[in-house]
C-alpha positions as CSV (number, residue, x, y, z in Angstrom):
1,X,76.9,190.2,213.5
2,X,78.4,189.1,210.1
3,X,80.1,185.9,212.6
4,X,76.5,184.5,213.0
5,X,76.3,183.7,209.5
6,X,79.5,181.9,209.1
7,X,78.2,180.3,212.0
8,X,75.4,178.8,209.8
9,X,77.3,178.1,207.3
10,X,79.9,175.9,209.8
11,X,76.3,174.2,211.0
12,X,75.3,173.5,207.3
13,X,78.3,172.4,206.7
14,X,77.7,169.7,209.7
15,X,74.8,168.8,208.5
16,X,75.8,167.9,205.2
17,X,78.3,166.0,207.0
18,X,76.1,164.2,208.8
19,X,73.8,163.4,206.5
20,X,76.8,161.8,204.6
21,X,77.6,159.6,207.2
22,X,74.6,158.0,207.5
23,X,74.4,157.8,204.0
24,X,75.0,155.1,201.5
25,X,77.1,154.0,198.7
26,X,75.0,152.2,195.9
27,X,76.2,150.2,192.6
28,X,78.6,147.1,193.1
29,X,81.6,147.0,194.6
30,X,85.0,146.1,192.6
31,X,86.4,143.1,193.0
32,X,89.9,142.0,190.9
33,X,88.5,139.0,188.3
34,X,89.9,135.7,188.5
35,X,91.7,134.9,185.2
36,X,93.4,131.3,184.8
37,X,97.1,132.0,184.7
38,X,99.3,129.1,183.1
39,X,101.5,127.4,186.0
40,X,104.9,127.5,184.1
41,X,105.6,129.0,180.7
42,X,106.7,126.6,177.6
43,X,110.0,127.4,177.3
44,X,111.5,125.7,180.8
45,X,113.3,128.7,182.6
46,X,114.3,129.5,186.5
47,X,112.0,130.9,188.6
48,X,113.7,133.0,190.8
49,X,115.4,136.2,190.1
50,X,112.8,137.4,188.0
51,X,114.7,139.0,185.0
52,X,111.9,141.9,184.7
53,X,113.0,142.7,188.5
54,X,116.7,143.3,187.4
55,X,117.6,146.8,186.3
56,X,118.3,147.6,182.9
57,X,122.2,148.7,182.8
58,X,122.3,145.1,184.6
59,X,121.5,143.7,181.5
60,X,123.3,145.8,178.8
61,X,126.9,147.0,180.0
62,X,127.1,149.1,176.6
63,X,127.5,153.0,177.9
64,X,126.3,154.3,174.5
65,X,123.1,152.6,175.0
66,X,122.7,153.7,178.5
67,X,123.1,157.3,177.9
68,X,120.5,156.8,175.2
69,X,118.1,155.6,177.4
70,X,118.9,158.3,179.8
71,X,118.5,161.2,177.0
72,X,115.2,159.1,175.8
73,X,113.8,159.5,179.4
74,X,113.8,162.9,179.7
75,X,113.6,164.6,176.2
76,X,111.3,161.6,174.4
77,X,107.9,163.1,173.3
78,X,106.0,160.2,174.2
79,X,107.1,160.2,177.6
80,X,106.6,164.0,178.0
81,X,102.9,163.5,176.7
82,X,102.4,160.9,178.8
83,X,103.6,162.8,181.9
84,X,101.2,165.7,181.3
85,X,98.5,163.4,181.1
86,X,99.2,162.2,184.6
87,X,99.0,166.1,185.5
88,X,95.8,166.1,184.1
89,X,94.2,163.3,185.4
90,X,95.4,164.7,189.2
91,X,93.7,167.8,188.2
92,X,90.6,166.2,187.2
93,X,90.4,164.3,190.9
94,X,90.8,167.5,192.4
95,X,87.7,168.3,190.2
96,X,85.5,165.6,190.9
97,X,86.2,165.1,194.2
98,X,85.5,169.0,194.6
99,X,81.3,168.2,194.0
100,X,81.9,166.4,197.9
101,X,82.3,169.5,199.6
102,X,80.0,172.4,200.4
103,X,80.3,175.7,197.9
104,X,80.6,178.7,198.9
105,X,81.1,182.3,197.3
106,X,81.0,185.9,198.2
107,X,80.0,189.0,195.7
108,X,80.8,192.0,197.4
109,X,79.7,195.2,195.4
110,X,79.8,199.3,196.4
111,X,77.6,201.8,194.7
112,X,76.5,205.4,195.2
113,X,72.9,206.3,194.4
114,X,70.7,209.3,194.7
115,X,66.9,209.4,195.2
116,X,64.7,211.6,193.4
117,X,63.2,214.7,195.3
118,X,60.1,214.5,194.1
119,X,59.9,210.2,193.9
120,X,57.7,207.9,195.5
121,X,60.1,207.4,198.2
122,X,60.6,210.3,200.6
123,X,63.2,210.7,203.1
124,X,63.4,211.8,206.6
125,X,64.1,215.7,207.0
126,X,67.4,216.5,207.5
127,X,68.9,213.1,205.2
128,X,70.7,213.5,202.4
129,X,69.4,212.4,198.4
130,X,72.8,211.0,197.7
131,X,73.9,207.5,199.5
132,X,76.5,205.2,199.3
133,X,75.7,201.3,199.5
134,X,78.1,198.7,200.2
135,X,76.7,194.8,200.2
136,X,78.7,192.2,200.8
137,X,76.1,188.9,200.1
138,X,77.7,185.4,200.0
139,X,75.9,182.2,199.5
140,X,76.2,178.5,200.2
141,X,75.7,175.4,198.2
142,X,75.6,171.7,199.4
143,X,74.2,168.3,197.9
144,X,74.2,165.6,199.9
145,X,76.2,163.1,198.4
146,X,73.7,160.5,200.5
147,X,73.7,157.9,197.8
148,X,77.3,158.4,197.4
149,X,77.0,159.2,193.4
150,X,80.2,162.5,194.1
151,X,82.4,160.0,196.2
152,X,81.9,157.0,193.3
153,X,82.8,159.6,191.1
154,X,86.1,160.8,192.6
155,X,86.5,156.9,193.2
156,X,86.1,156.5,189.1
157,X,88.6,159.3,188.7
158,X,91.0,157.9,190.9
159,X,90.6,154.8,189.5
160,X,91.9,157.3,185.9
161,X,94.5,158.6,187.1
162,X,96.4,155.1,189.1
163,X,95.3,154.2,185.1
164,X,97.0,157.2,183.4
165,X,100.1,156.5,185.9
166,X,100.0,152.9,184.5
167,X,99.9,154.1,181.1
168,X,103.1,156.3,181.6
169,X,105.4,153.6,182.8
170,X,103.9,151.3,179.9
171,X,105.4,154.1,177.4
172,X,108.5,154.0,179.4
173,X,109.2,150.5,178.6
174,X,108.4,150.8,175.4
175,X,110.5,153.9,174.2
176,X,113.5,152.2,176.4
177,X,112.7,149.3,174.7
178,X,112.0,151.1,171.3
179,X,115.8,152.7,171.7
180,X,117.3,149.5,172.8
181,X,116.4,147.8,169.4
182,X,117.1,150.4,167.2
183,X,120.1,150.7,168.7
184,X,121.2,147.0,168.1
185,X,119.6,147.4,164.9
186,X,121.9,150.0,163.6
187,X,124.8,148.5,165.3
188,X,124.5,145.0,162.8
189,X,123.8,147.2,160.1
190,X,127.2,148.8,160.7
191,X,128.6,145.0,160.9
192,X,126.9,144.1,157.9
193,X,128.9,147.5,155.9
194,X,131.9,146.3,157.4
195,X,131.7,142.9,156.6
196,X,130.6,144.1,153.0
197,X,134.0,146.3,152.7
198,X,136.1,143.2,154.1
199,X,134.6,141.7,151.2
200,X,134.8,144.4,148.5
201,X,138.7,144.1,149.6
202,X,138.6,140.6,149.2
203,X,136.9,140.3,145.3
204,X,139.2,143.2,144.6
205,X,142.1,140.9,145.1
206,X,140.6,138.2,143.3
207,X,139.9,140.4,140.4
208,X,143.7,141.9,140.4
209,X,144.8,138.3,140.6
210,X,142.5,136.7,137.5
211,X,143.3,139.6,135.4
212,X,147.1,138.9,136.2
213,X,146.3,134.8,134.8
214,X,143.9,135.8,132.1
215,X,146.8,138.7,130.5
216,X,149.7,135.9,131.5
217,X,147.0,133.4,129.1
218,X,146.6,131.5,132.1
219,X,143.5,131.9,132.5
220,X,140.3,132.8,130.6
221,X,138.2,136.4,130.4
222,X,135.5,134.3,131.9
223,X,137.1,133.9,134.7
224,X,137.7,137.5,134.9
225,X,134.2,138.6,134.3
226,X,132.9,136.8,137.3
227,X,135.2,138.1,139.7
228,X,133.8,141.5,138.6
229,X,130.4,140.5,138.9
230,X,130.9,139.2,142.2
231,X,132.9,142.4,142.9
232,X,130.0,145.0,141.6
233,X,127.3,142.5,143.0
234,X,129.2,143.4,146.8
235,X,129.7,147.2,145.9
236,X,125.8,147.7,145.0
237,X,125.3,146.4,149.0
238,X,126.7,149.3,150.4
239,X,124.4,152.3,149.2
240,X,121.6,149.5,150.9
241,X,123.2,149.5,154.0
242,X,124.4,153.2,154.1
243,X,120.3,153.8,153.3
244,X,119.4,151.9,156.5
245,X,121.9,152.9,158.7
246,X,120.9,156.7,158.0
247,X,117.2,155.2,158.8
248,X,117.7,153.9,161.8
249,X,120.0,157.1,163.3
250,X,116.9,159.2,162.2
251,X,114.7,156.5,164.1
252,X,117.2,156.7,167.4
253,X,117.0,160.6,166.9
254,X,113.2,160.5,167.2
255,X,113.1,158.3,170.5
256,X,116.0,160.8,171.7
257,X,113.9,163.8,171.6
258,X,116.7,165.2,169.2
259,X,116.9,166.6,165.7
260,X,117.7,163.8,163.1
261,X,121.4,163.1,162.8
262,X,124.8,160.8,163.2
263,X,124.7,158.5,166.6
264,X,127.8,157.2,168.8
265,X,128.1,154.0,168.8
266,X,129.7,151.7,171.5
267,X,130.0,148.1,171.8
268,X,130.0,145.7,168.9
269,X,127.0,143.2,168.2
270,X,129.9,140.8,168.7
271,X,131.1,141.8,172.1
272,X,127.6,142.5,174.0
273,X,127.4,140.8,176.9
274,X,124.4,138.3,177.3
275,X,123.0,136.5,180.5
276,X,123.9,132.9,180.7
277,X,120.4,132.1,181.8
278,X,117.0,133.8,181.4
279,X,114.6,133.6,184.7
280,X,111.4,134.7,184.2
281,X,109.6,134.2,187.3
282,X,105.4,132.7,187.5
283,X,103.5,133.6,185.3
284,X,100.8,134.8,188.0
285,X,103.6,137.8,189.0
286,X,102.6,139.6,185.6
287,X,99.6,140.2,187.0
288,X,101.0,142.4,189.4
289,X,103.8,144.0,187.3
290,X,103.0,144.3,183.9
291,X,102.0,148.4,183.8
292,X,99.2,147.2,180.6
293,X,97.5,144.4,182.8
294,X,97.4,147.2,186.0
295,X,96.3,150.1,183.7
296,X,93.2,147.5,182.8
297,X,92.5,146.8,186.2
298,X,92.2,150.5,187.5
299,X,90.0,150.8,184.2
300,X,88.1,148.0,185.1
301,X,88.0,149.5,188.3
302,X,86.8,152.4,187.1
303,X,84.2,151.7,185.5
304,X,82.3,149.6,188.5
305,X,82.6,153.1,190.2
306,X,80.6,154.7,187.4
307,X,78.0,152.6,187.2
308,X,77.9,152.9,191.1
309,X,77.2,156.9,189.4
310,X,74.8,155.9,187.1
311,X,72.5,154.2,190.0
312,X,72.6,156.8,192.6
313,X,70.9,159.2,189.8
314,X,67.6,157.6,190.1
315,X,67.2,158.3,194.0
316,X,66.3,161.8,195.6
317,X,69.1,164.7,196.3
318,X,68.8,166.5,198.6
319,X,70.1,170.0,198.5
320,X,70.7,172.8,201.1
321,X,71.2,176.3,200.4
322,X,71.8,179.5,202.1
323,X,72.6,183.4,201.8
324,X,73.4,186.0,203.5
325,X,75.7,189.0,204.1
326,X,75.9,192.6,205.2
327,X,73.9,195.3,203.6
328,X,74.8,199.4,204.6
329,X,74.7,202.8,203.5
330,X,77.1,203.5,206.0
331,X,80.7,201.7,205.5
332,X,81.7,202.1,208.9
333,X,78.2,200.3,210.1
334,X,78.6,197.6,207.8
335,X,79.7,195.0,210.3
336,X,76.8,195.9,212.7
337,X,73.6,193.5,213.4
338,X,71.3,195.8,211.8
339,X,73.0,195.1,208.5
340,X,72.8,191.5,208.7
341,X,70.3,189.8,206.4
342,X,70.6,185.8,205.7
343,X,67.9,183.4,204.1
344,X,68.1,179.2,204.2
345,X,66.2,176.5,202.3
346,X,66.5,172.9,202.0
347,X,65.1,171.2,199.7
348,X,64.2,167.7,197.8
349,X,64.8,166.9,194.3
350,X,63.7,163.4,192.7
351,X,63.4,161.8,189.2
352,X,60.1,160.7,188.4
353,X,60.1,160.8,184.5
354,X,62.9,161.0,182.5
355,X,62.5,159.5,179.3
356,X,64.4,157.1,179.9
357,X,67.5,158.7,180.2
358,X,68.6,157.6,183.4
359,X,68.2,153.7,182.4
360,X,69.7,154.5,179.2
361,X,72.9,156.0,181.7
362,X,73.0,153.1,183.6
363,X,72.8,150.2,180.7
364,X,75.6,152.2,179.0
365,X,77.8,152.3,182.3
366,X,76.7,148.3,183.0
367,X,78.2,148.1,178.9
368,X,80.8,149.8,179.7
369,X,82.0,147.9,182.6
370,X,81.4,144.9,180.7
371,X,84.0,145.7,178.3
372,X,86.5,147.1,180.6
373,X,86.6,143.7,181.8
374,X,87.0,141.9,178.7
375,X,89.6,144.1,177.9
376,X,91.2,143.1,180.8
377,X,91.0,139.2,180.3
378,X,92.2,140.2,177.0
379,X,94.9,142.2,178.1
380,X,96.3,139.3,180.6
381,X,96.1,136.7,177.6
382,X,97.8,138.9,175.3
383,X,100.7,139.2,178.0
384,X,101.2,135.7,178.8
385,X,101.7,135.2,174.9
386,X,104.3,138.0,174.5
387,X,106.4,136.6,177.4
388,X,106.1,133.0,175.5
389,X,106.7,134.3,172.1
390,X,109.5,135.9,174.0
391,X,111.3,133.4,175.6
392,X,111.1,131.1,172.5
393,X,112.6,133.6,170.5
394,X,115.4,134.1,172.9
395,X,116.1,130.2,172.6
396,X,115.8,129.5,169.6
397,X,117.3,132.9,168.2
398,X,120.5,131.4,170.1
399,X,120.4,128.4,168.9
400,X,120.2,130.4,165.2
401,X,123.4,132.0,166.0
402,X,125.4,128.9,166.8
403,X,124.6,127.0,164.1
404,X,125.2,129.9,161.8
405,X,128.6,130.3,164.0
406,X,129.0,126.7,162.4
407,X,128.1,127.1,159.0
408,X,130.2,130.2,158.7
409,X,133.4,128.4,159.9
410,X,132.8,125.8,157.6
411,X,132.4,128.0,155.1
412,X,135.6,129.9,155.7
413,X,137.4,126.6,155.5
414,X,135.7,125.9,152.1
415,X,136.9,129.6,150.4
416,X,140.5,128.6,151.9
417,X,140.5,125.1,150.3
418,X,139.3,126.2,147.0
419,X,141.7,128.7,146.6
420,X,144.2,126.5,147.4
421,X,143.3,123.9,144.8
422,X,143.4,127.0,142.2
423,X,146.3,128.3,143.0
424,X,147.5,125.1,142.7
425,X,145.6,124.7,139.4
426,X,143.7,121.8,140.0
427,X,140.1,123.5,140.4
428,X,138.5,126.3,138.6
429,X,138.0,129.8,139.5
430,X,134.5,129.3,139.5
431,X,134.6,127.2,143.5
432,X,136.8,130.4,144.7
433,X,133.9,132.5,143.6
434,X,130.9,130.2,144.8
435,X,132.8,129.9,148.4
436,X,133.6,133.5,148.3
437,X,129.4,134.4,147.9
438,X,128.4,131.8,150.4
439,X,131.1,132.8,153.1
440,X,129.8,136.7,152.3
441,X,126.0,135.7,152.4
442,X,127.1,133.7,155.5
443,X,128.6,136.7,157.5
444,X,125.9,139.2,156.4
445,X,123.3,136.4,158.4
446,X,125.5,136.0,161.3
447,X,125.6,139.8,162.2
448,X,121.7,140.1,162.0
449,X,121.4,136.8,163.8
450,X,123.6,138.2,166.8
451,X,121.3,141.5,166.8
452,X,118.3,139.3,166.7
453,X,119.5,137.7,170.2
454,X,119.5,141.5,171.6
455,X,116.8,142.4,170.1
456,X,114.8,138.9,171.4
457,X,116.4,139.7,175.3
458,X,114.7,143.3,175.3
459,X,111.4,141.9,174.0
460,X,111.6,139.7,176.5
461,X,112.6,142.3,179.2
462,X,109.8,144.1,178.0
463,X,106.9,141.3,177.7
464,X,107.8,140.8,181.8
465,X,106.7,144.1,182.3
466,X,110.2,145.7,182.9
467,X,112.7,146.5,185.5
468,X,113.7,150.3,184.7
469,X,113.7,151.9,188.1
470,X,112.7,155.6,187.7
């Protein structure tokens, strides 16, 4: 009966099993490498409620940014790319970890043949030339995964895909961050052209005015010349800033997923809201958060498991095979024990002269591993710098934007003193129009130094590895 043979197959199966379980698993077994991890970073900062645990619209109250990040996290290319390279590192466990199991397939075929009347063969009186023959063979596949070489590979590809997953929530953070930055980019770029009109407005009045003195003979055409040089040197700004403000809403455009074009704008550089402190947390919690330091561990880890591969090559396989099925020129008899036929065979394969190639394997997987883990030392140092670099920018790039504050108030007062003493006639035009340039020049800094702040607060929110919940 065609059930004895699936019964075979069920036993071969349970041997195979067997014969895994008392198996082993050769090559070394992964162990997370001990990197020293500073105790505190430079800049002193709380340790508790770790900024890179806090969600992002915590951070940033702006709702033209949010829905930016939103629209960035569901249309943004990088982000889709990444996500089908999860799929396909799933699909290539499913794969590997396939090679564990037994394999089995069936190749069922009908045909009608005729004999020759006067061939080699002759039939019984009364049977007919002309037959039909329906087969329906299958066959069964197993190697003993005894030295574990198929389960350190599914292990390796695991390893690829907890990787690949790592990898896709390190290109999260960066496009969020990516659109975060552009955004405040373009938002004290459109501070700057503001600032630059206030002042087109203002050297327009101070042109009217000096060309009012010089026709009254009150003043000379000198004086009237360089309040249109000031004036022209403020107009040619703008096409500058028009330039990169059309630059950085293609930029946003790209990150969106969206064809290049205008973008909303919300809150002002000037209004964002900012926390009063920064806590970063210990150092060693980047270790266990930062998706760039993980997707190097499950490398790392990765690679132990392939050389775990590499070593269970040079010992014996053992394979077991068998076929069978049901052969008749009868349909209706096919399921009968006459038309049973089956065959099995074990048997014993082992490397004795390769060439080489399976030492070659192995060095190259030992190489391999070797590098995973300096990239992964590497990786952790190169982390712990960013959140430095980091944190010192966000000091000091507050500090920058006070003392500017300063500078720019004192330079207001300065433009309104001098054209006091000319109105009064006791100065020349020339200290209006020096006050004028620095106050200009000093509002044109200020706007980028207040971006600069944003822009240090999301590097930082990245370089922690990140709080955007999915």
């Amino acid at each position: 009966m065609p059930h004895r043979f699936f019964s075979f197959v069920m036993i071969l199966a349970g041997t195979g099993a067997m014969l895994l379980a008392g198996g082993c698993t050769v090559g070394p077994k992964y162990t997370q490498p001990v990197v020293p991890v500073p105790q505190s970073w430079r800049i002193p900062v709380s340790e508790s409620a770790d900024l890179a645990n806090e969600n992002w619209w915590d951070l940033f109250k702006d709702p033209v940014l949010q829905q930016m990040i939103q629209i960035a996290l569901v249309h943004n290319t990088d982000i889709e790319t990444a996500a089908a390279q999860v799929m396909q590192a799933q699909a290539q466990v499913a794969v590997t970890r396939s090679n564990e199991f037994p394999q089995v397939s069936a190749t069922p075929s009908i045909a009608r043949e005729r004999l020759a009347a006067n061939g080699s063969f002759v039939l019984p009186p009364g049977e007919s030339q002309t037959f039909n023959l329906a087969e329906l063979p299958g066959s069964v596949s197993y190697l003993a995964d005894f030295w574990g070489e198929y389960r350190r590979a599914t292990q390796e590809a695991r390893e690829d895909l907890l990787a690949t997953e790592q990898a896709r929530q390190n290109v999260i953070i960066g496009v969020v961050s990516s659109v975060a930055q552009d955004y405040f980019q373009l938002r004290a770029l459109d501070l700057q052209l503001t600032e630059t009109h206030a002042t087109v407005k203002a050297y327009q009045a101070s042109l009217n005015l000096t060309e009012i003195l010089f026709k009254g003979g009150v003043e000379s055409e000198l004086d009237t010349k360089q309040a249109q040089i000031a004036l022209d040197t403020a107009l040619a700004e703008i096409p500058s800033l028009e330039e990169q403000i059309g630059h950085e809403e293609d930029a946003l455009s790209i990150l969106l997923g969206v064809n290049p074009s205008t973008m909303p704008r919300g809150l002002s550089v000037l209004v964002q809201p900012l926390p009063p402190a920064v806590p970063a947390g210990l150092p060693s919690a980047l270790l266990e958060r930062r998706p760039d330091v993980l997707e190097a561990a499950h490398d790392l880890a990765a690679e132990f498991a392939a050389v775990g591969v590499a070593k269970a090559q040079f010992f014996p396989q053992l394979s077991l095979t068998a076929d069978g099925g049901v052969e008749s020129s009868v349909l209706s008899k096919i399921i009968s024990v006459p038309a049973l036929m089956w065959s099995a065979a074990a048997g014993i394969t082992a490397p004795i002269f390769t060439g080489g190639r399976l030492t070659g394997n192995l060095h190259i997987a030992e190489a391999q591993q070797q590098q995973a883990l300096i990239n992964y030392q590497s990786t952790v140092l190169e982390a712990f710098r960013e959140v430095d670099d980091a944190l010192i920018s966000y000091k000091r790039s507050r500090e920058q934007v006070t003392a500017q504050q300063a500078l720019v108030n004192a330079e207001g007062g300065a433009l309104r003193l001098a054209n006091v003493r000319y109105k009064a006639g006791v100065d020349t035009y020339l200290n209006v129009l020096t006050a004028e340039q620095a106050l200009f020049s000093g509002q044109i800094t200020l706007a980028q130094d207040r971006a600069s702040v944003l822009i240090a607060l999301v590097q930082l929110y990245q370089a922690l590895g990140g709080g955007w919940q999915p």
